[in-house]
N, CA, C and O of each residue as an XYZ file, in Angstrom:
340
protein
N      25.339     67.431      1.124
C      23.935     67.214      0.813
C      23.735     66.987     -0.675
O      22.716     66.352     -0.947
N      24.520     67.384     -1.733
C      24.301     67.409     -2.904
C      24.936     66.312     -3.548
O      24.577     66.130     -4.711
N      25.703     65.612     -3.132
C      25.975     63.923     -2.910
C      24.922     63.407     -2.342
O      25.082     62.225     -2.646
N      24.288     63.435     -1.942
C      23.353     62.080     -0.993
C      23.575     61.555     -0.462
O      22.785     60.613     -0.409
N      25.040     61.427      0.739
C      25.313     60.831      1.560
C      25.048     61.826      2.953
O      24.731     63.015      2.945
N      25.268     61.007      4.050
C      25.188     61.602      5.255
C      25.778     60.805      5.972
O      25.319     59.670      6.101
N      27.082     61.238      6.700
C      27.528     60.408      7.962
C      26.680     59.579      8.359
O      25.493     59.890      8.263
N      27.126     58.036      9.026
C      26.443     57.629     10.130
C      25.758     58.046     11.170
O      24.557     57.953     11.422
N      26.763     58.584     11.840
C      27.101     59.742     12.919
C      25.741     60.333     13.055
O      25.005     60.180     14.030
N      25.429     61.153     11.781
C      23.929     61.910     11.881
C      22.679     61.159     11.903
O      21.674     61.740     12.313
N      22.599     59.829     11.480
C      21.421     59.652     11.454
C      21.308     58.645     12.550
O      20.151     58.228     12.485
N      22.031     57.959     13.670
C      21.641     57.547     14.954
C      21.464     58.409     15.892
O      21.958     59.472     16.268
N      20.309     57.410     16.298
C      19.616     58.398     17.333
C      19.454     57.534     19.017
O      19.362     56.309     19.088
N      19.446     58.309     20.063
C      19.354     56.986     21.191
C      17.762     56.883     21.830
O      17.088     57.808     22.283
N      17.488     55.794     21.736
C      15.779     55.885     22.579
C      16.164     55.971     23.961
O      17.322     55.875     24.367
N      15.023     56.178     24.746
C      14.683     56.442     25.834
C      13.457     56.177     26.299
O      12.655     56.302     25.374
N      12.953     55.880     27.270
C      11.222     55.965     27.604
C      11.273     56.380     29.005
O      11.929     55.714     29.806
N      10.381     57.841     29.509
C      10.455     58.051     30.249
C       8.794     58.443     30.990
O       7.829     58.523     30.230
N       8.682     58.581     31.942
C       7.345     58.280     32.674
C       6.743     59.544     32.192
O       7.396     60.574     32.024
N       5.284     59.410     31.945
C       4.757     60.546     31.963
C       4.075     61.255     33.115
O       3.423     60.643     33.960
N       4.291     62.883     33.120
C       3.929     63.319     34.612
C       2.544     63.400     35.096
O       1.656     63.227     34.261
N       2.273     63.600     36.127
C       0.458     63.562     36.488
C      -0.249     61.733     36.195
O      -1.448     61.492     36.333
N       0.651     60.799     35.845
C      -0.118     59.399     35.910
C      -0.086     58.743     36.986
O       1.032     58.518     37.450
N      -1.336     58.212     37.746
C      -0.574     57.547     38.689
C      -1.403     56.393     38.645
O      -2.426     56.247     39.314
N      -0.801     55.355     37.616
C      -0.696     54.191     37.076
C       0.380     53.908     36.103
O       0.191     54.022     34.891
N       1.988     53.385     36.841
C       2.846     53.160     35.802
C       2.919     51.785     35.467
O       3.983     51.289     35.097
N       1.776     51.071     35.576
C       2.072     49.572     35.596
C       1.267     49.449     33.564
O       1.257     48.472     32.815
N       0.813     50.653     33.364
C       0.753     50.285     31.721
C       1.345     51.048     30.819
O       1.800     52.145     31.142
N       1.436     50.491     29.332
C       2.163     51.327     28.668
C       1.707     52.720     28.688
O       2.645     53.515     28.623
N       0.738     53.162     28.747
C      -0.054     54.993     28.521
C       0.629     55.273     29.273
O       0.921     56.425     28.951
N       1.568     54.860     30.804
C       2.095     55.995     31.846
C       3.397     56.411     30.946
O       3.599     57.613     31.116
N       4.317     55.855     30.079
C       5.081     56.294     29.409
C       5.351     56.699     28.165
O       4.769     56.185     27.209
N       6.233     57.637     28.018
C       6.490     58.175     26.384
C       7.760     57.863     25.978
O       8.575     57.953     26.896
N       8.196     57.539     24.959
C       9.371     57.567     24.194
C       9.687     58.452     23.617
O       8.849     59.264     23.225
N      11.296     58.628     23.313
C      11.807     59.926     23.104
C      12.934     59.345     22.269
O      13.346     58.192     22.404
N      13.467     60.352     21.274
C      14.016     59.862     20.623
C      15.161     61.064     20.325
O      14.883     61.994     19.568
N      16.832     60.936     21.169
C      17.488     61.850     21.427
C      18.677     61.858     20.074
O      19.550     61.003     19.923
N      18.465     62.916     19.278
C      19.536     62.739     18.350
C      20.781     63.765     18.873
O      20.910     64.205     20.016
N      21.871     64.081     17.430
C      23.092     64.442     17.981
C      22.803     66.191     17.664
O      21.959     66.452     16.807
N      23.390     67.137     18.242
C      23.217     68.340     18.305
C      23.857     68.716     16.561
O      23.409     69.699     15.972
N      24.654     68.033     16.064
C      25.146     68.338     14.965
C      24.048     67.577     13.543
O      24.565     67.603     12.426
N      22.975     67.108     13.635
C      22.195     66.044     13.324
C      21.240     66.995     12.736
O      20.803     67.038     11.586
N      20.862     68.196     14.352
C      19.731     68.378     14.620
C      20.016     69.535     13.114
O      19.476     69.460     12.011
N      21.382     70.870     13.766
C      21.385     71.184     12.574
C      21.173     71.221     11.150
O      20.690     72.109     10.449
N      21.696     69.917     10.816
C      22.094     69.749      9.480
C      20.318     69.666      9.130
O      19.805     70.124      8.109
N      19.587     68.977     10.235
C      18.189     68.934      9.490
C      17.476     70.189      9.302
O      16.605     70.284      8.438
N      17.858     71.339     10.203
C      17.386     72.875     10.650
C      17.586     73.235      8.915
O      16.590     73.408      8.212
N      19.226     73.331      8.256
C      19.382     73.781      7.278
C      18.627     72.856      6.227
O      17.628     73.410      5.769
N      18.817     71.856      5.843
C      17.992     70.916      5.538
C      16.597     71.473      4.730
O      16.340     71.508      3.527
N      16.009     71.787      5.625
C      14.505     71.583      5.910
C      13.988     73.342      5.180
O      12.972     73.751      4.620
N      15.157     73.900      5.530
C      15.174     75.815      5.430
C      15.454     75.527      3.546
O      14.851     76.196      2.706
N      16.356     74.542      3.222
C      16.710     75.121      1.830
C      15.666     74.588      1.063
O      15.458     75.200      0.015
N      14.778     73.384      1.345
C      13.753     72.622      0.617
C      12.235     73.476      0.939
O      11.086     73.347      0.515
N      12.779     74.224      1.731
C      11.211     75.805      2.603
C      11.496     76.355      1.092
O      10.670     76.529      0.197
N      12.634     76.535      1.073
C      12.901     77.863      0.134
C      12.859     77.724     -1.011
O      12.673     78.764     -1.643
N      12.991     76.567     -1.730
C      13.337     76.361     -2.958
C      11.495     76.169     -3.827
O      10.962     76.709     -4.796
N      11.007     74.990     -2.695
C       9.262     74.742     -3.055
C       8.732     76.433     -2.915
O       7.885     76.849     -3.705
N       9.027     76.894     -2.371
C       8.668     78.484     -2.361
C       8.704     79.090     -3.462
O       7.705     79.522     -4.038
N      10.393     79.224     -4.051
C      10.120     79.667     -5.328
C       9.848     79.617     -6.458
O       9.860     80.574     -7.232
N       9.453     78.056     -6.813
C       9.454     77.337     -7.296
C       7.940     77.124     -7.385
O       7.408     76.467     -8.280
N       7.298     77.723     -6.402
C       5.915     78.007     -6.126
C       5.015     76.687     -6.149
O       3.984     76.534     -6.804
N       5.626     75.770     -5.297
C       5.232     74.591     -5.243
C       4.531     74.323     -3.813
O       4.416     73.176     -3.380
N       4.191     75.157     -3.294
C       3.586     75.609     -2.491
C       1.906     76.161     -1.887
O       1.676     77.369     -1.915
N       1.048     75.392     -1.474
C      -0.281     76.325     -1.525
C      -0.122     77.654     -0.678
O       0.418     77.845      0.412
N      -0.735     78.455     -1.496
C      -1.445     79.528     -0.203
C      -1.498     79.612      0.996
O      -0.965     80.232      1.915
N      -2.621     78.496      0.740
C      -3.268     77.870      2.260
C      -2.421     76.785      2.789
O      -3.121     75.793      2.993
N      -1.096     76.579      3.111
C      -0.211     75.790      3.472
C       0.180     76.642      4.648
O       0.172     77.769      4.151
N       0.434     76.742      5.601
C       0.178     77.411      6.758
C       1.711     76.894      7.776
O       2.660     77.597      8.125
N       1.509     75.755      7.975
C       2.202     74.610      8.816
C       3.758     74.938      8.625
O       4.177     74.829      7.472
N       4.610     75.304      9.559
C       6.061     75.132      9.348
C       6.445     76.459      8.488
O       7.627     76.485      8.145
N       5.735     77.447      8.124
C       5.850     78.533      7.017
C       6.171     79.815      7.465
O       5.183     80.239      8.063
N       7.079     80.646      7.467
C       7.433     81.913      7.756
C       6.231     83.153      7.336
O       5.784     83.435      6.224
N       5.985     83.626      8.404
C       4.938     84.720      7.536
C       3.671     83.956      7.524
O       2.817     84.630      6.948
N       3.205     82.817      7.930
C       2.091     82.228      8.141
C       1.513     81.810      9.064
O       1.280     80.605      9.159
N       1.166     82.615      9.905
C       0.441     82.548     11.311
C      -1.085     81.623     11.584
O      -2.008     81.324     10.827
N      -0.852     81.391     12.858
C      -2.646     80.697     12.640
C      -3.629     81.687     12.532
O      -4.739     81.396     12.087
N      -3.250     83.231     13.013
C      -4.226     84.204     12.294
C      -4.784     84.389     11.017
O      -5.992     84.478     10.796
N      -3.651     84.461      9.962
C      -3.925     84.200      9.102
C      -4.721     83.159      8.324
O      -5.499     83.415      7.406
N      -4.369     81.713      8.904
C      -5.423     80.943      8.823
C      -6.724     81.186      9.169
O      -7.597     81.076      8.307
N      -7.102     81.620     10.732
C      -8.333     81.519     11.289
C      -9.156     82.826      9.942
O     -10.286     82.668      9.480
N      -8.339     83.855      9.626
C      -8.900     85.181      8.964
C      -9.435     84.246      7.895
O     -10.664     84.317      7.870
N      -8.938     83.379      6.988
C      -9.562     82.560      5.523
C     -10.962     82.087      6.023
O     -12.008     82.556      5.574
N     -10.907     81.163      6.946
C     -11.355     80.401      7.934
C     -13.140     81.324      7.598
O     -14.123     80.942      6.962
N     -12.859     82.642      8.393
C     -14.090     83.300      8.904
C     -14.405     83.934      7.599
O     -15.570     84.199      7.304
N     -13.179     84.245      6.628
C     -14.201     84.987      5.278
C     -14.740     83.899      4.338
O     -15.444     84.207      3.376
């Protein structure tokens, strides 16, 4: 990661489109969704990824308060509590 490269390998992904359930009209596009299946070793690397750039804007305090979304320790309670005071 600290090179800037990344295998091939990790960043293909395979499409798919598969019906969506409860439609019963598959003759237009709305009856289906696309999906987009990457590699289990992919998924990782983005898990850690994603955890060290959490952590770093964190301490780095690049971060709002009120940033809620994707955040450890930041519940939608906590939101709704700002929300009502």
């Amino acid at each position: 990661m600290r090179m800037g490269r990344h295998p091939k390998v990790r960043k293909q992904a395979s499409g798919m489109v598969i019906c969506k359930p409860g439609r019963d009209n598959y003759r237009s596009l709305k009856g289906y969704r696309s999906v987009s299946l990457l590699s289990c070793m992919g998924k990782v690397v983005e898990e850690v990824a994603t955890e060290l750039l959490s952590e770093q804007a964190k301490r780095r305090g690049r971060l709002s308060d009120r940033q809620f979304r994707s955040r450890k320790g930041h519940s939608a309670l906590d939101a709704e509590a700002i929300m009502v005071d």
